[in-house]
mmCIF file of the N, C-alpha and C atoms, coordinates in Angstrom:
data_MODEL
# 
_entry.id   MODEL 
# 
loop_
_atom_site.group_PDB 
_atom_site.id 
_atom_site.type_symbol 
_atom_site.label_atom_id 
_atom_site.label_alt_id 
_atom_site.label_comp_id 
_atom_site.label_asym_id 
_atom_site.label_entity_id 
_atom_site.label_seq_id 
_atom_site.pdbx_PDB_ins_code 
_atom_site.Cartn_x 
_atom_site.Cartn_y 
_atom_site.Cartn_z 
_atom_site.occupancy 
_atom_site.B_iso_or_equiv 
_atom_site.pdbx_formal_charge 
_atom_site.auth_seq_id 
_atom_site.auth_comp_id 
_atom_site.auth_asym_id 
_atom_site.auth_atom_id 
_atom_site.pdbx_PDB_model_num 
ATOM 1   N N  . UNK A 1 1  ? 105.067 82.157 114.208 1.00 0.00 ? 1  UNK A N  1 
ATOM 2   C CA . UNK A 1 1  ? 103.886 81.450 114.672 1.00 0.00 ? 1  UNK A CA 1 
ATOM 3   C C  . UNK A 1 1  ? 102.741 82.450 114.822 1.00 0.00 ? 1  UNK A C  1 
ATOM 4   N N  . UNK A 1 2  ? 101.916 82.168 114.330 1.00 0.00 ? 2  UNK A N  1 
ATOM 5   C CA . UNK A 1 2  ? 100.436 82.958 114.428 1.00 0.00 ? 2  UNK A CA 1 
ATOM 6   C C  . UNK A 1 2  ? 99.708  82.371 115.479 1.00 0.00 ? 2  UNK A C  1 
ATOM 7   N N  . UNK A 1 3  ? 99.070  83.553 116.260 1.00 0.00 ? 3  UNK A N  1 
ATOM 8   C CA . UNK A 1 3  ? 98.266  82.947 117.379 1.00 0.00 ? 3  UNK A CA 1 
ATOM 9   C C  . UNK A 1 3  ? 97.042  83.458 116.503 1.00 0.00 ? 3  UNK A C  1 
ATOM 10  N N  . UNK A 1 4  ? 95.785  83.252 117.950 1.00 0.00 ? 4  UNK A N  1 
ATOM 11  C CA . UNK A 1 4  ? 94.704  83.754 117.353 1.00 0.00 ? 4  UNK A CA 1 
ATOM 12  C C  . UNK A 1 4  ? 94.846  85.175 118.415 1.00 0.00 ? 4  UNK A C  1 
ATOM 13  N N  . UNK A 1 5  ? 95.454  85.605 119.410 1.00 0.00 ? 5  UNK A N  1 
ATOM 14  C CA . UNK A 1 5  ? 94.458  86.698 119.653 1.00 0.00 ? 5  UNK A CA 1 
ATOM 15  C C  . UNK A 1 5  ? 96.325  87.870 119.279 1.00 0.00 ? 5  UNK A C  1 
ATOM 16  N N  . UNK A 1 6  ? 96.738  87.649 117.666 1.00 0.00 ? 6  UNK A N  1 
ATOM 17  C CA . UNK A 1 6  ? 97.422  88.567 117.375 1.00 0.00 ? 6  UNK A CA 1 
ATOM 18  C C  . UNK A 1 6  ? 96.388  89.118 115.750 1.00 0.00 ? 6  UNK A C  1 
ATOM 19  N N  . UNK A 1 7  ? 95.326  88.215 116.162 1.00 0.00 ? 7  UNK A N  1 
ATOM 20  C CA . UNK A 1 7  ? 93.941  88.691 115.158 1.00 0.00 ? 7  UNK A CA 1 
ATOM 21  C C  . UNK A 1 7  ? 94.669  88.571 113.972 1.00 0.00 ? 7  UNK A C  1 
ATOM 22  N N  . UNK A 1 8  ? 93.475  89.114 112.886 1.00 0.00 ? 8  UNK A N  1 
ATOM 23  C CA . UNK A 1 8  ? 94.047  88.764 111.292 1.00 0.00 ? 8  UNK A CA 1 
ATOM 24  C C  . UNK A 1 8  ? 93.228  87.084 111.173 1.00 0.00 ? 8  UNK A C  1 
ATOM 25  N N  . UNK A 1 9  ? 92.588  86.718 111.729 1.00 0.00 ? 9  UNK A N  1 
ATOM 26  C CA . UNK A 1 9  ? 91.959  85.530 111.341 1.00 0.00 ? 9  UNK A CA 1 
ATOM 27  C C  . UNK A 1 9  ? 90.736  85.383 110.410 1.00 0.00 ? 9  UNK A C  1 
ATOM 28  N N  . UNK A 1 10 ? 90.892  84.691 109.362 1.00 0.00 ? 10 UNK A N  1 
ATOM 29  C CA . UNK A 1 10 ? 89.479  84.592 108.540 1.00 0.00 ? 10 UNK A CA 1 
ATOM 30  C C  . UNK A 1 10 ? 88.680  84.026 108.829 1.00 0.00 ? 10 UNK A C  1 
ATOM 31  N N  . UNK A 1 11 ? 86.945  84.802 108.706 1.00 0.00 ? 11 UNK A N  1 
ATOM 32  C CA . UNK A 1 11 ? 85.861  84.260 109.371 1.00 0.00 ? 11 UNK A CA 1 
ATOM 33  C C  . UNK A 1 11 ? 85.569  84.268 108.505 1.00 0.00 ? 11 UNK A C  1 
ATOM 34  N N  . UNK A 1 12 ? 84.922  82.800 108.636 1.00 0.00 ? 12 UNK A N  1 
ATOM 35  C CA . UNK A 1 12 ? 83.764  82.436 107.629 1.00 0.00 ? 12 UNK A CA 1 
ATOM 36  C C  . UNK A 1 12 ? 82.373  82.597 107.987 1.00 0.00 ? 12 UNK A C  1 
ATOM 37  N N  . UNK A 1 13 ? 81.704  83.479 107.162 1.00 0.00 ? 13 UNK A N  1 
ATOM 38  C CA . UNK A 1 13 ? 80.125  83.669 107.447 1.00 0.00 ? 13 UNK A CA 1 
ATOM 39  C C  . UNK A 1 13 ? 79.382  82.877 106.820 1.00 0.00 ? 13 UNK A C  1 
ATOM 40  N N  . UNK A 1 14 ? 79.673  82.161 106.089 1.00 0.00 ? 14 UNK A N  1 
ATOM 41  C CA . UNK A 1 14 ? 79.059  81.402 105.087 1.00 0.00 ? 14 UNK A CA 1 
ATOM 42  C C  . UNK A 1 14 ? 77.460  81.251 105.959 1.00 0.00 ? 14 UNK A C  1 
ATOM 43  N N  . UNK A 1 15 ? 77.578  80.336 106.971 1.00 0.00 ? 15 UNK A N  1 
ATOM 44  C CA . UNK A 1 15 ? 76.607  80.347 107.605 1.00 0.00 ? 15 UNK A CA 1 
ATOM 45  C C  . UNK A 1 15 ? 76.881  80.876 108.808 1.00 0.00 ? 15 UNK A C  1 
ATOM 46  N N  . UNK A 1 16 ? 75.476  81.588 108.640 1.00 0.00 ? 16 UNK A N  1 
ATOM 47  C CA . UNK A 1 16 ? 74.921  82.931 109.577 1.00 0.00 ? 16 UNK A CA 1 
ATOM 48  C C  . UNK A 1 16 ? 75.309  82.336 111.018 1.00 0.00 ? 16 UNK A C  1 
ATOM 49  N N  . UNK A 1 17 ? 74.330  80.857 111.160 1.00 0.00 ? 17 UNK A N  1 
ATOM 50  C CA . UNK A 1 17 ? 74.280  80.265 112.606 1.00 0.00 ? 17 UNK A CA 1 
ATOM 51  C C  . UNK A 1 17 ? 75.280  79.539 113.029 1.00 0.00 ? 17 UNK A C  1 
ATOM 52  N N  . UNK A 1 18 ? 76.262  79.754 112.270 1.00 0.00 ? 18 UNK A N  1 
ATOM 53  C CA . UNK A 1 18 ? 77.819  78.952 113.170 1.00 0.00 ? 18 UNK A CA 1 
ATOM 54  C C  . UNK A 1 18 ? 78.848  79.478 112.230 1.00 0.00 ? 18 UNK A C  1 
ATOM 55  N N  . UNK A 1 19 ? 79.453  80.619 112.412 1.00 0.00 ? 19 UNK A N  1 
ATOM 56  C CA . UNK A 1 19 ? 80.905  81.311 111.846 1.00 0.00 ? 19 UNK A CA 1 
ATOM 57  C C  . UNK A 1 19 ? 81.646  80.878 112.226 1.00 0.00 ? 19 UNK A C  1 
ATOM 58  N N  . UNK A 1 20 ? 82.783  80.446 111.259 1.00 0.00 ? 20 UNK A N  1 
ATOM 59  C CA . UNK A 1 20 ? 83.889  79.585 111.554 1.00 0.00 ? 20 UNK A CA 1 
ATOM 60  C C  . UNK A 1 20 ? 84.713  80.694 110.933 1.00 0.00 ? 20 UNK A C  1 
ATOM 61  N N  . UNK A 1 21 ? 86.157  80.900 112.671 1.00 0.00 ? 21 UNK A N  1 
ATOM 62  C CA . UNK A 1 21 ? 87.353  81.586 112.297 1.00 0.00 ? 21 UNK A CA 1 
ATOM 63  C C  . UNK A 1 21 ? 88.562  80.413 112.214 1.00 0.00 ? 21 UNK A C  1 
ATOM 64  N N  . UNK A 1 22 ? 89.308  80.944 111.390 1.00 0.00 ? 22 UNK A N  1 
ATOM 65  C CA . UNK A 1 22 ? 90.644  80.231 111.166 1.00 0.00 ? 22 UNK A CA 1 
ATOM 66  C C  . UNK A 1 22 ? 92.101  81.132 111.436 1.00 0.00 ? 22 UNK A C  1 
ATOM 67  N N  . UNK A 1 23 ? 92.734  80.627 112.494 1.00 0.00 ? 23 UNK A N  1 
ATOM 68  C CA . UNK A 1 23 ? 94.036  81.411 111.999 1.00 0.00 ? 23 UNK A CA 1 
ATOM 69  C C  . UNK A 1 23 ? 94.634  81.108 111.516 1.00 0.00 ? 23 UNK A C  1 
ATOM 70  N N  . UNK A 1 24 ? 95.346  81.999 111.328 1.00 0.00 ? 24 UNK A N  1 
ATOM 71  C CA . UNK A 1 24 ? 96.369  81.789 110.116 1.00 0.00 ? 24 UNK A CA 1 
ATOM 72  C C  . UNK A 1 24 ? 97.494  81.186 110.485 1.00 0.00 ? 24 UNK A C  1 
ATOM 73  N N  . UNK A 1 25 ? 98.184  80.324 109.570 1.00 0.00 ? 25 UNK A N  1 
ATOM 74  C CA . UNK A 1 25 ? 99.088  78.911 109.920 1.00 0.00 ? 25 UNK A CA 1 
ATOM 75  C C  . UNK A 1 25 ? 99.692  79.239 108.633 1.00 0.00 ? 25 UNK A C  1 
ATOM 76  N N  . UNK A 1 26 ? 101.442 79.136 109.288 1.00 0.00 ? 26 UNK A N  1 
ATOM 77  C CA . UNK A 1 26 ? 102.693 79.701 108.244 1.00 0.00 ? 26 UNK A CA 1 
ATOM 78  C C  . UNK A 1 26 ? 102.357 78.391 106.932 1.00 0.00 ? 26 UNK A C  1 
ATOM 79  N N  . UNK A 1 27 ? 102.528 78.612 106.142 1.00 0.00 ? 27 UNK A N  1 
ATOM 80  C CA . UNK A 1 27 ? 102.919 78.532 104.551 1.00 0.00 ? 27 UNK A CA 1 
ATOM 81  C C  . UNK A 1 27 ? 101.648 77.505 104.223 1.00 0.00 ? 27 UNK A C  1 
ATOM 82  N N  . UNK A 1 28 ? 100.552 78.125 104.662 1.00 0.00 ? 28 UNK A N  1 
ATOM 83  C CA . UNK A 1 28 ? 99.168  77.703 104.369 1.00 0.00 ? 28 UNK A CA 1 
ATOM 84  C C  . UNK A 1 28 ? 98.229  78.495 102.933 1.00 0.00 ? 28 UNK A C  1 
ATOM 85  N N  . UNK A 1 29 ? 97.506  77.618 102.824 1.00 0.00 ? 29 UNK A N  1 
ATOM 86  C CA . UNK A 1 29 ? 96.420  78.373 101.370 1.00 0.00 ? 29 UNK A CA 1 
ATOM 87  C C  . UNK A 1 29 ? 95.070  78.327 102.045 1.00 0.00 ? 29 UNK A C  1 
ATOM 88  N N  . UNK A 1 30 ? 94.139  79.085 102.115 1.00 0.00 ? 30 UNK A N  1 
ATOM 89  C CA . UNK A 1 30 ? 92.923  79.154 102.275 1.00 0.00 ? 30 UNK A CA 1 
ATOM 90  C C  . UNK A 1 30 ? 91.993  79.375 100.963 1.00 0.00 ? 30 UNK A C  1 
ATOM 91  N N  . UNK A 1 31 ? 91.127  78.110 100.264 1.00 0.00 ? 31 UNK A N  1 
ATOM 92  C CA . UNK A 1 31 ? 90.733  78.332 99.304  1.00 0.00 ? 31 UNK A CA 1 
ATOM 93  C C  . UNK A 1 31 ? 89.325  78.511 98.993  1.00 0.00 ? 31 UNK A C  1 
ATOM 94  N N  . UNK A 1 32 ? 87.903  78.964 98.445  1.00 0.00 ? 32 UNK A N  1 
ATOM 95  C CA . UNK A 1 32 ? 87.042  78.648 98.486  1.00 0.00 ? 32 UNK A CA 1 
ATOM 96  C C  . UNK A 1 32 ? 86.237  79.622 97.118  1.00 0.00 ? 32 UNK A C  1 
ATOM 97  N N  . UNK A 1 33 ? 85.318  79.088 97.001  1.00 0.00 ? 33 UNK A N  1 
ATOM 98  C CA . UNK A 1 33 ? 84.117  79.758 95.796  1.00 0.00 ? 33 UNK A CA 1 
ATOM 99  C C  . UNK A 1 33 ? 83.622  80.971 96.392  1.00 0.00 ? 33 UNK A C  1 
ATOM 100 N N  . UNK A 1 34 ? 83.666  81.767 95.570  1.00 0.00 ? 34 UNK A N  1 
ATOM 101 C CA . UNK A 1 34 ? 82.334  83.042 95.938  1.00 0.00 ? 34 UNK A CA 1 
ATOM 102 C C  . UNK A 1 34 ? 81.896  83.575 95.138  1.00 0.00 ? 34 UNK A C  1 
ATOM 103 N N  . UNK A 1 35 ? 80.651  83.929 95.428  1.00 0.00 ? 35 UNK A N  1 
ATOM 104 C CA . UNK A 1 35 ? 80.453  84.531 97.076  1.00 0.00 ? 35 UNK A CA 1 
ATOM 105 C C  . UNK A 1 35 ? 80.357  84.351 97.696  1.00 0.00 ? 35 UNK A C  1 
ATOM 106 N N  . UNK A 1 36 ? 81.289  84.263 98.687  1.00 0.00 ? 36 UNK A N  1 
ATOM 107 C CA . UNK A 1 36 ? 81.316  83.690 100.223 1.00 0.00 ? 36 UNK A CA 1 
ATOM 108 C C  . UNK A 1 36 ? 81.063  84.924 100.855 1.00 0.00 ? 36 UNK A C  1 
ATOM 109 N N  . UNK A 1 37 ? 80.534  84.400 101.869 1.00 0.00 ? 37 UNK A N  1 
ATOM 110 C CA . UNK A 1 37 ? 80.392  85.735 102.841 1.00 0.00 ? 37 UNK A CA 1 
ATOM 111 C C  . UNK A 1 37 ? 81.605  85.502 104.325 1.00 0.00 ? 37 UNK A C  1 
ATOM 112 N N  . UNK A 1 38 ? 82.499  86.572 104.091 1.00 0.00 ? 38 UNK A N  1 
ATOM 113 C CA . UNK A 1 38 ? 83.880  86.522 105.089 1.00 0.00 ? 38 UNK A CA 1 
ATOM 114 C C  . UNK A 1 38 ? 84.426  87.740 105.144 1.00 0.00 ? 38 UNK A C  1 
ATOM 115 N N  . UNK A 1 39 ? 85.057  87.674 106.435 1.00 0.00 ? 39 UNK A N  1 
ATOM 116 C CA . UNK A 1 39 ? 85.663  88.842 106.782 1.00 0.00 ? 39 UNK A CA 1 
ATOM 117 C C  . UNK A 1 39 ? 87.382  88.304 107.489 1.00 0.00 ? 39 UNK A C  1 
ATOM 118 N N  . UNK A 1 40 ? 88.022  89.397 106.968 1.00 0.00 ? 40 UNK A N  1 
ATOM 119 C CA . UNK A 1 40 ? 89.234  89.081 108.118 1.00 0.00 ? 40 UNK A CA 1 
ATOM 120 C C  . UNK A 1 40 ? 89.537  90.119 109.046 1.00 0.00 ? 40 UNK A C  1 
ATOM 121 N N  . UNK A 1 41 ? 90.010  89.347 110.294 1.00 0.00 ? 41 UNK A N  1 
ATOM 122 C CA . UNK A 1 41 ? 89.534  90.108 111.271 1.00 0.00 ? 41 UNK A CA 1 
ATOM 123 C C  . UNK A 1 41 ? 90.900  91.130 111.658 1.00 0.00 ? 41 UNK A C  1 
ATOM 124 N N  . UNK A 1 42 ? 90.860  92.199 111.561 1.00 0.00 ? 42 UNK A N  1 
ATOM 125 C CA . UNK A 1 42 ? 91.763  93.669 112.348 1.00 0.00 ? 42 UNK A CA 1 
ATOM 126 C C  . UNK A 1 42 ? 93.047  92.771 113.215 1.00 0.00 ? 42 UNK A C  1 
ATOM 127 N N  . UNK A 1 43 ? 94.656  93.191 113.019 1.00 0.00 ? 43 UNK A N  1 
ATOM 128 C CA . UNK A 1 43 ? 95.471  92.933 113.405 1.00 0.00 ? 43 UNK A CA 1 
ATOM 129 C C  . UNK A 1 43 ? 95.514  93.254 115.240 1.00 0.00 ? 43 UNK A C  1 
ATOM 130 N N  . UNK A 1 44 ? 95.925  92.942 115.789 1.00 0.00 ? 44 UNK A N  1 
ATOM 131 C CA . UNK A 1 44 ? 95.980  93.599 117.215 1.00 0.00 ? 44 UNK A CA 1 
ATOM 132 C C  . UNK A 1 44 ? 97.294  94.481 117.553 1.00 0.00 ? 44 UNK A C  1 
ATOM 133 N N  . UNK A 1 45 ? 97.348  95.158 118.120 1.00 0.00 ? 45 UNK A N  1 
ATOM 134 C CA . UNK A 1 45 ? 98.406  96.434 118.380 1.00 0.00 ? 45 UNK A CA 1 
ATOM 135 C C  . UNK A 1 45 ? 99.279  95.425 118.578 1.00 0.00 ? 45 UNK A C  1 
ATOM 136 N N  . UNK A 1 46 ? 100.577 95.870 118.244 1.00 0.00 ? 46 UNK A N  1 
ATOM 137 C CA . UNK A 1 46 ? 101.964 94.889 118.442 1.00 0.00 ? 46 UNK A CA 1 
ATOM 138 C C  . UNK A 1 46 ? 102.259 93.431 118.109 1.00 0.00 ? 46 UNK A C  1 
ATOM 139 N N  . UNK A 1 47 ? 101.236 93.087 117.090 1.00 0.00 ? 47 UNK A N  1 
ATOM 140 C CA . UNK A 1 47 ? 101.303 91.598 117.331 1.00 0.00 ? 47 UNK A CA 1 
ATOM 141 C C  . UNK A 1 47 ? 102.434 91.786 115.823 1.00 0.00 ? 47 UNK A C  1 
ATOM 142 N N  . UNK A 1 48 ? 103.287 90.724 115.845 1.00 0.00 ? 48 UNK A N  1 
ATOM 143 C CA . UNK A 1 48 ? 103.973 90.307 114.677 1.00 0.00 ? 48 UNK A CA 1 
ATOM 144 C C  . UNK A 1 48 ? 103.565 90.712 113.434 1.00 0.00 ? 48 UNK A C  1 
ATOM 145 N N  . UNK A 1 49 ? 104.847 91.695 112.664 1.00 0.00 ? 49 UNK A N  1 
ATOM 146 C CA . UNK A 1 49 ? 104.402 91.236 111.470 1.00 0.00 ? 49 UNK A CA 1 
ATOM 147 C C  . UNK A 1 49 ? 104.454 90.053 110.605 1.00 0.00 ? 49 UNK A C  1 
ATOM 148 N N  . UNK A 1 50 ? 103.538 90.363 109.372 1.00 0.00 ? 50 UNK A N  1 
ATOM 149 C CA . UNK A 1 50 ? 103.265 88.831 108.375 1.00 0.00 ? 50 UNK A CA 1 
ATOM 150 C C  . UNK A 1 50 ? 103.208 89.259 107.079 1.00 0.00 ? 50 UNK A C  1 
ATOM 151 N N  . UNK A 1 51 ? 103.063 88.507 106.437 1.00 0.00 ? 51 UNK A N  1 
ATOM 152 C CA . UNK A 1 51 ? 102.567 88.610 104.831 1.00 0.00 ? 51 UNK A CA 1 
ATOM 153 C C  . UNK A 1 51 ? 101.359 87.660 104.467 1.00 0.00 ? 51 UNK A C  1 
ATOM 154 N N  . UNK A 1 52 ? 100.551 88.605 103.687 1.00 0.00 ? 52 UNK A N  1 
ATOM 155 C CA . UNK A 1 52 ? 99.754  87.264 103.501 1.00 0.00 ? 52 UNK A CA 1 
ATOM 156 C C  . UNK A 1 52 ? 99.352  87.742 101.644 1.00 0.00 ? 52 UNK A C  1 
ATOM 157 N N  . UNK A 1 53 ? 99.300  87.149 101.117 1.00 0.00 ? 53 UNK A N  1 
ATOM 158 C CA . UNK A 1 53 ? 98.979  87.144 99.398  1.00 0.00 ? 53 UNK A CA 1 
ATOM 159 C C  . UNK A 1 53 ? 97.627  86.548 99.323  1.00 0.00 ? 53 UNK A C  1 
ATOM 160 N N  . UNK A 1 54 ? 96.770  87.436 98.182  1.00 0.00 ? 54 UNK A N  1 
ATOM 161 C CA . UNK A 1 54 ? 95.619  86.965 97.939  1.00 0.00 ? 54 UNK A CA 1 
ATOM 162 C C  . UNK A 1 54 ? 94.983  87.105 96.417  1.00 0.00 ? 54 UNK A C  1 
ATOM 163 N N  . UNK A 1 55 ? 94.542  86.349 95.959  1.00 0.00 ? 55 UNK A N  1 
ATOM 164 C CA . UNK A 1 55 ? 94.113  86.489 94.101  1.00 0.00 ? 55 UNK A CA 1 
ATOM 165 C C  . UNK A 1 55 ? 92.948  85.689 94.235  1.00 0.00 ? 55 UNK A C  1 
ATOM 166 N N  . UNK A 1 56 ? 92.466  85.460 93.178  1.00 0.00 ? 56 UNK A N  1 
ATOM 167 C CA . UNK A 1 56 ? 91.725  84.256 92.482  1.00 0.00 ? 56 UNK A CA 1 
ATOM 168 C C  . UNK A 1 56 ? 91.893  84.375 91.330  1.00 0.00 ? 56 UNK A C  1 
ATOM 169 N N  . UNK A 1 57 ? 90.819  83.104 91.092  1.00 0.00 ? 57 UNK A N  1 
ATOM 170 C CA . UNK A 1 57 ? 91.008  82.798 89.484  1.00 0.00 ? 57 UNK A CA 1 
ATOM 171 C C  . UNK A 1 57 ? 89.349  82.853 88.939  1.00 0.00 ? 57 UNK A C  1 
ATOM 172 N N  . UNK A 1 58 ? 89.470  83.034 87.759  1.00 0.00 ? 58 UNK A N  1 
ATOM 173 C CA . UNK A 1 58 ? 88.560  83.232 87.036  1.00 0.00 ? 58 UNK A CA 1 
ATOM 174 C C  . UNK A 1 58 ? 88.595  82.739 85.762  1.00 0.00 ? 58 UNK A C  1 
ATOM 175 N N  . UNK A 1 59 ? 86.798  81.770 85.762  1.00 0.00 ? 59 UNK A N  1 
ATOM 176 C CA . UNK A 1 59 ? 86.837  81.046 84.114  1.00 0.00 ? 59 UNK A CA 1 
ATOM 177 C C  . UNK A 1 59 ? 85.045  81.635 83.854  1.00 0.00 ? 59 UNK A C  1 
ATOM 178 N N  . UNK A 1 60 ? 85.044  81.311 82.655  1.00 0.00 ? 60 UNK A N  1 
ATOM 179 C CA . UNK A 1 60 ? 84.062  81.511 82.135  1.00 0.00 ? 60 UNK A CA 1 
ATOM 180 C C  . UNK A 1 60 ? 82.531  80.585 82.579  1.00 0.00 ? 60 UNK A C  1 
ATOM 181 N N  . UNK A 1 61 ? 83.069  79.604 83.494  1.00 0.00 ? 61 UNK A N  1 
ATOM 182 C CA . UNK A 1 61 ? 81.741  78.438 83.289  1.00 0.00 ? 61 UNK A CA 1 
ATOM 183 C C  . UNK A 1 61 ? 81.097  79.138 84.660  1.00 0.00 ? 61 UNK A C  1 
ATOM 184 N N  . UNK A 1 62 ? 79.466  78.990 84.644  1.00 0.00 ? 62 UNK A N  1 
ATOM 185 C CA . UNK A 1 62 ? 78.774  79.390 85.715  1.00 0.00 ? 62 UNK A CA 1 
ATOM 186 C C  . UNK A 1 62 ? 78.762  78.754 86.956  1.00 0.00 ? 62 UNK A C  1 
ATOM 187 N N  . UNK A 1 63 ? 78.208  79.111 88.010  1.00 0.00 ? 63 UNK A N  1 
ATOM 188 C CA . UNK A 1 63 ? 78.220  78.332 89.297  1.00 0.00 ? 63 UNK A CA 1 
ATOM 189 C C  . UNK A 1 63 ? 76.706  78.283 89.614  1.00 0.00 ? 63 UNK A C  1 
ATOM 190 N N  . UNK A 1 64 ? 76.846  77.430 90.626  1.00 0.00 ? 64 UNK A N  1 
ATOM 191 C CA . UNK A 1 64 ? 75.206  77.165 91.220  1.00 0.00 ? 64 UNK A CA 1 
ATOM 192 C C  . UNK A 1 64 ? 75.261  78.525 92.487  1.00 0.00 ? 64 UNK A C  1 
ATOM 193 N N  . UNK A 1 65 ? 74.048  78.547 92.365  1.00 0.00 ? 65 UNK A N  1 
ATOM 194 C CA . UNK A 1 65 ? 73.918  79.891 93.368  1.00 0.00 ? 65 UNK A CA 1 
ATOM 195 C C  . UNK A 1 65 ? 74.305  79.481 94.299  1.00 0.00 ? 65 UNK A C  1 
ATOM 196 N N  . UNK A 1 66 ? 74.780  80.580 95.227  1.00 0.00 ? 66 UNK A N  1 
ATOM 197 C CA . UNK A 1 66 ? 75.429  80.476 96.560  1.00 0.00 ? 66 UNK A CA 1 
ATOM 198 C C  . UNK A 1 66 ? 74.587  79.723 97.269  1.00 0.00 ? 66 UNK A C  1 
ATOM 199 N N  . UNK A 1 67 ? 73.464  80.308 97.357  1.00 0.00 ? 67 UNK A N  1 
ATOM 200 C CA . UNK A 1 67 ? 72.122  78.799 98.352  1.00 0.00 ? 67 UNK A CA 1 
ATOM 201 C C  . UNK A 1 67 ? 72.391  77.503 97.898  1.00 0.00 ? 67 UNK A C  1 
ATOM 202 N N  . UNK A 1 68 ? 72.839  77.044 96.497  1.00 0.00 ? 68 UNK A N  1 
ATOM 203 C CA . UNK A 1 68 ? 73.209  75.958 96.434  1.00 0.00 ? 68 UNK A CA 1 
ATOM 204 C C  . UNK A 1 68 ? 74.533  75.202 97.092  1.00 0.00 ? 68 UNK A C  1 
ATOM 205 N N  . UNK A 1 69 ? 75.258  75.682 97.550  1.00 0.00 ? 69 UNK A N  1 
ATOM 206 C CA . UNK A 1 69 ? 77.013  75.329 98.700  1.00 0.00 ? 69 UNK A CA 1 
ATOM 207 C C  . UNK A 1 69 ? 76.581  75.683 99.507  1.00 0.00 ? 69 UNK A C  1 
ATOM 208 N N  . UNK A 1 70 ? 77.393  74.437 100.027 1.00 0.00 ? 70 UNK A N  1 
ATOM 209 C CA . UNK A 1 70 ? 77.510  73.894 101.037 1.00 0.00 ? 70 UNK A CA 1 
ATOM 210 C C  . UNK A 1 70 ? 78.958  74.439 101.303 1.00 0.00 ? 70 UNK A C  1 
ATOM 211 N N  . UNK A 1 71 ? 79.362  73.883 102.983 1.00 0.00 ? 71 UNK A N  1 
ATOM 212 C CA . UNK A 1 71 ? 80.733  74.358 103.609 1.00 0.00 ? 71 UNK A CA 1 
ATOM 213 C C  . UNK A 1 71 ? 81.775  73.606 102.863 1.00 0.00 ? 71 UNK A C  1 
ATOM 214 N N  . UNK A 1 72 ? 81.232  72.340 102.534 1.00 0.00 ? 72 UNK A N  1 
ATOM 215 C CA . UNK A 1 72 ? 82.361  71.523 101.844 1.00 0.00 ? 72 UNK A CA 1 
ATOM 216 C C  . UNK A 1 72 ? 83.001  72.182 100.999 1.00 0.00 ? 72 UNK A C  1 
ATOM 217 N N  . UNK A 1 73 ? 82.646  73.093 100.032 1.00 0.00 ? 73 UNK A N  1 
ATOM 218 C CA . UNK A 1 73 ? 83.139  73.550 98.756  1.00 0.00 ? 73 UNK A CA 1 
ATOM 219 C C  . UNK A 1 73 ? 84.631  74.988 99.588  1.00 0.00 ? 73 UNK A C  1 
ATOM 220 N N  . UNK A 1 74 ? 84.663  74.694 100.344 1.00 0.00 ? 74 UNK A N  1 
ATOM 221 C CA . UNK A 1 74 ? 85.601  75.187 101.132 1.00 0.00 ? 74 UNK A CA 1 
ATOM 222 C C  . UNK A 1 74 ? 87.564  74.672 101.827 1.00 0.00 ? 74 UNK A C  1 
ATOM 223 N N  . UNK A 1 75 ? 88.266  74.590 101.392 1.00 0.00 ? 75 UNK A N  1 
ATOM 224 C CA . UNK A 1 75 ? 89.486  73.957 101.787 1.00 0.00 ? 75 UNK A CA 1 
ATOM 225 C C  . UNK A 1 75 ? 89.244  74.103 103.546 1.00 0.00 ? 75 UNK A C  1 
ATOM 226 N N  . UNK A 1 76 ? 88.452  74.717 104.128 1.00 0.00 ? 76 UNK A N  1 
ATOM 227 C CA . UNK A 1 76 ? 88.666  75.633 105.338 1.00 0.00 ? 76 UNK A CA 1 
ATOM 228 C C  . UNK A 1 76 ? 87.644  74.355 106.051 1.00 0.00 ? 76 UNK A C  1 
ATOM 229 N N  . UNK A 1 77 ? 86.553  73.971 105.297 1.00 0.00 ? 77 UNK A N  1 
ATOM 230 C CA . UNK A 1 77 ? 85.668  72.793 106.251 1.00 0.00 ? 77 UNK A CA 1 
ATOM 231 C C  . UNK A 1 77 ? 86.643  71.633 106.292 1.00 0.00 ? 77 UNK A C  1 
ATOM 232 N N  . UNK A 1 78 ? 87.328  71.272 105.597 1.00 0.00 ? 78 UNK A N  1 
ATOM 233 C CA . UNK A 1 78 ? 88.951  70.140 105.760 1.00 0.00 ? 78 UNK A CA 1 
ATOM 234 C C  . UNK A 1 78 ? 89.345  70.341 106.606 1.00 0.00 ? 78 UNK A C  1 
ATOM 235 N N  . UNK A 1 79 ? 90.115  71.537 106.895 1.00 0.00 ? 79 UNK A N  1 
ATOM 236 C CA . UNK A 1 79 ? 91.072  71.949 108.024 1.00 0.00 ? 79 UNK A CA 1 
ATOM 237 C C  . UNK A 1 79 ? 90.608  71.827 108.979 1.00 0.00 ? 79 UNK A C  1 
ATOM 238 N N  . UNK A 1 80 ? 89.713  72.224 109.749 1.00 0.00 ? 80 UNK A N  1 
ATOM 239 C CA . UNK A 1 80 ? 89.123  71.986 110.815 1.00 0.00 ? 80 UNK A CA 1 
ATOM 240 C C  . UNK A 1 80 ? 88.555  70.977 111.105 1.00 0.00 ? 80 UNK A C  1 
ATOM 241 N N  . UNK A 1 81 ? 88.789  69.540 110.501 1.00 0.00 ? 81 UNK A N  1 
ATOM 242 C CA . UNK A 1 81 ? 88.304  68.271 110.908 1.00 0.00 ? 81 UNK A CA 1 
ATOM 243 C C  . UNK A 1 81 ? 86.954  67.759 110.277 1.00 0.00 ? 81 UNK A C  1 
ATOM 244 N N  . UNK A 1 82 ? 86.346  69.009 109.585 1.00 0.00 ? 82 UNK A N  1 
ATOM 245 C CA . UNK A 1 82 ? 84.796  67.783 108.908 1.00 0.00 ? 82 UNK A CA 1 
ATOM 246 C C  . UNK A 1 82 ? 85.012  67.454 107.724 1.00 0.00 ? 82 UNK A C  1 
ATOM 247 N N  . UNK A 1 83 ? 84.120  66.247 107.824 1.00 0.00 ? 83 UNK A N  1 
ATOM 248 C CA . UNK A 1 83 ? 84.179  65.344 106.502 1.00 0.00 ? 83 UNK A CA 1 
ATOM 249 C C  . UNK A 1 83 ? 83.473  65.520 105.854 1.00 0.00 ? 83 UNK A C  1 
# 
């Protein structure tokens, strides 16, 4: 079980005026476009170890500039309840 204050949680900066952290939740995917602007946050002394795997994918077709997304384009604005 992952808490939040064994840290390792991904923040979303996307927007400046309301950063949204997520912890991390066993046999979960966190997915989204970037450039996102995010950080994950420093483990805390003694807390559990974990694993966590990370890639993307990559195609050839362009994206709308980042000013153009919104949070939606995020699996992470789901999880936390908005529509």
């Amino acid at each position: 079980e992952c808490r939040e204050e064994y840290g390792g949680s991904f923040v979303d900066l996307h927007r400046q005026d309301a950063p949204q952290a997520l912890v991390p939740m066993f046999n979960s995917i966190v997915a989204f476009l970037v450039p996102r602007v995010h950080e994950v946050q420093e483990l805390s002394q003694g807390c559990p170890s974990r694993l966590s795997i990370f890639g993307w994918f990559s195609d050839d077709v362009p994206y709308l500039p980042l000013s153009k997304h919104g949070p939606e384009l995020s699996t992470m604005y789901e999880r936390n309840g908005c529509k």
